[in-house]
N, C-alpha and C positions, 0 to 999 in steps of 0.2 A: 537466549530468546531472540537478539536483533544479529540473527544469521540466515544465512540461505534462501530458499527460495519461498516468495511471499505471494500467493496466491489471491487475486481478484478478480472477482466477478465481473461479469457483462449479462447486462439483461438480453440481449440478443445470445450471447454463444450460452447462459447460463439460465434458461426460463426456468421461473419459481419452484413448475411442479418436478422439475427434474435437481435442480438446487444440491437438495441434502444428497441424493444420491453421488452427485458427483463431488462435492465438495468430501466424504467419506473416501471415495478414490483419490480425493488428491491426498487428503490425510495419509492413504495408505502408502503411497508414493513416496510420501518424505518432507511434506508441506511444512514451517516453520509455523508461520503467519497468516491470516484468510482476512482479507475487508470486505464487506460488502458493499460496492458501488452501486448506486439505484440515484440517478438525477433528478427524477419524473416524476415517481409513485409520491402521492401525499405521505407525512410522515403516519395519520390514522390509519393507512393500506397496509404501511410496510413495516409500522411494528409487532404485528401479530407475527408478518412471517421470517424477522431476526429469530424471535423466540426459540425455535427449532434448532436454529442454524447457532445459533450461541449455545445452546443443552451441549448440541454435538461437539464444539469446539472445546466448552468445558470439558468436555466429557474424555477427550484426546488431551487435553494441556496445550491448548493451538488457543493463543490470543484472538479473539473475534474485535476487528477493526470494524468502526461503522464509518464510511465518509461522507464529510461535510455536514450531518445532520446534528449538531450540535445539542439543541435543547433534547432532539430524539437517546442521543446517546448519553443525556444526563439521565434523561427520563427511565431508561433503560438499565439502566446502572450499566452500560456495556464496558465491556474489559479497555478497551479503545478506540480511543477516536483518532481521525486523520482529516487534517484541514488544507486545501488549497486556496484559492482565492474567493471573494467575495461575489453575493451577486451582480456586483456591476464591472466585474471582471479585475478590480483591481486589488492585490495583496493587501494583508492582514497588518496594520501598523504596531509596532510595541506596543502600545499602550492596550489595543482592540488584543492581542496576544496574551498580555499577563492577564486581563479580563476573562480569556476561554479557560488559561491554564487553573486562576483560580476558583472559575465555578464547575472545572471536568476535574477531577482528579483521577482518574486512571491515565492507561497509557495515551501519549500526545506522538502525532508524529503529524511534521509539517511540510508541505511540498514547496520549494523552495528553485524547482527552474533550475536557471543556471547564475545565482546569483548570492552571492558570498553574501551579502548584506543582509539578507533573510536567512541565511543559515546562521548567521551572527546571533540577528534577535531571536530565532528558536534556542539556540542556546541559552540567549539571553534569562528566556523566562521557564527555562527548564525541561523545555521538550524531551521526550524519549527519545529520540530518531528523527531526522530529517531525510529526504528525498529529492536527489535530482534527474532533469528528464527534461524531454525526451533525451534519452540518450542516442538513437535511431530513428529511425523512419516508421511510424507506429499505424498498424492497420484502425486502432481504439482511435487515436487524434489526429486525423490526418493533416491537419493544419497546425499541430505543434511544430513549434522551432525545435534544431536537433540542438544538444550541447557538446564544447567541448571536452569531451573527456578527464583530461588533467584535472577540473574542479573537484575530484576526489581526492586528488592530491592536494592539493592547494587548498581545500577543506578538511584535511586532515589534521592540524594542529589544533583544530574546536574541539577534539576529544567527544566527539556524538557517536553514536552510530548512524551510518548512512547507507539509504537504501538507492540502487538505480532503476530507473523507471523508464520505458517509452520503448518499442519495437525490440524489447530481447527476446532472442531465439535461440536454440542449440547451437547454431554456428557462429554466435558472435559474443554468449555468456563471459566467455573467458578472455575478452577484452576488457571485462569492468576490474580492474586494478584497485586495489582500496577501498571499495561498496563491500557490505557486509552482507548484503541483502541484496536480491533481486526480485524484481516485484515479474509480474508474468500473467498476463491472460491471454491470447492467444494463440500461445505457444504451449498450454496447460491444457483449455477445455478444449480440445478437439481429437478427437480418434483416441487412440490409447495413453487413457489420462494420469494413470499410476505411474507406466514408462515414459510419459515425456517429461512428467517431476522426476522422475528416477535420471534421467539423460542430462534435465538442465542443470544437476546439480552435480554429477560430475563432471560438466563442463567447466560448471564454476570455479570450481576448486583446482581446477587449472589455470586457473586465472594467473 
């Protein structure tokens, strides 16, 4: 399940009414994983249109992530959640962590930057998966810091799976060394969306 390439949404490259269609292509592609990122939309807006998007996922055996929306993904009973930092921009402490882990029981996966200390406490309190990033230069955050690379290494004795996140493309997948996962949106929804999952995933595995 916490392999290959993890497909995410952008409400710009990914609007609602086209959504299912294309998140279906990426399935057909070779998609592992799908979250659906939405920062904006009130959670009453955008639980109606998970609904759909979770059937479908189900329906493939593609885990459907919801990020950041916590109570929404309780409410939801969604397959998983994915959490990065707080509204006032600063990380999750242990204690606010074992708190999410115990009231979400499905899958957790926690973004974690480039900082071994947070991939520690997702460990800690049992996360499925951790995330770091940017790992590049990322059109989605243009203002993320990049990381260095090696912290897949040097996070590799936590025994998680870890996914990389931030500016991957086909020509740079196969630098991520040790990430089990690569997360991807704008290298996913744009032009032919089956073959650029079909491309970035044999990049990967070059790795």
């Amino acid at each position: 399940m916490f392999h290959g390439i993890y497909a995410i949404s952008d409400t710009r490259l990914t609007p609602y009414h086209a959504l299912k269609d294309m998140l279906k292509q990426a399935i057909r592609g070779g998609i592992t994983l799908f979250q659906l990122r939405d920062k904006n939309t009130p959670d009453s807006t955008l639980a109606p249109l998970c609904l759909p998007l979770m059937d479908l996922c189900h329906l493939h055996q593609i885990p459907f992530i919801l990020n950041d929306r916590i109570e929404l993904a309780i409410s939801l009973q969604t397959q998983g959640l994915h959490i990065g930092k707080k509204q006032d921009n600063t990380p999750y402490n242990l204690d606010e962590l074992r708190q999410i882990r115990t009231k979400f029981q499905g899958i957790l996966g926690i973004s974690c930057y480039g900082d071994l200390t947070l991939a520690k406490n997702a460990k800690l309190i049992g996360a499925d998966y951790i995330a770091f990033g940017s790992c590049f230069k990322s059109t989605t955050k243009p203002s993320a810091k990049t990381i260095p690379l090696d912290i897949f290494t040097q996070a590799k004795p936590l025994n998680i799976p870890m996914c990389a996140i931030g500016g991957i493309q086909k020509d740079n997948i196969a630098q991520l060394k040790n990430a089990q996962m690569a997360a991807c949106i704008s290298s996913i929804w744009q032009n032919d969306i089956p073959s650029n999952v079909k491309e970035l995933l044999k990049n990967f595995k070059q790795g």
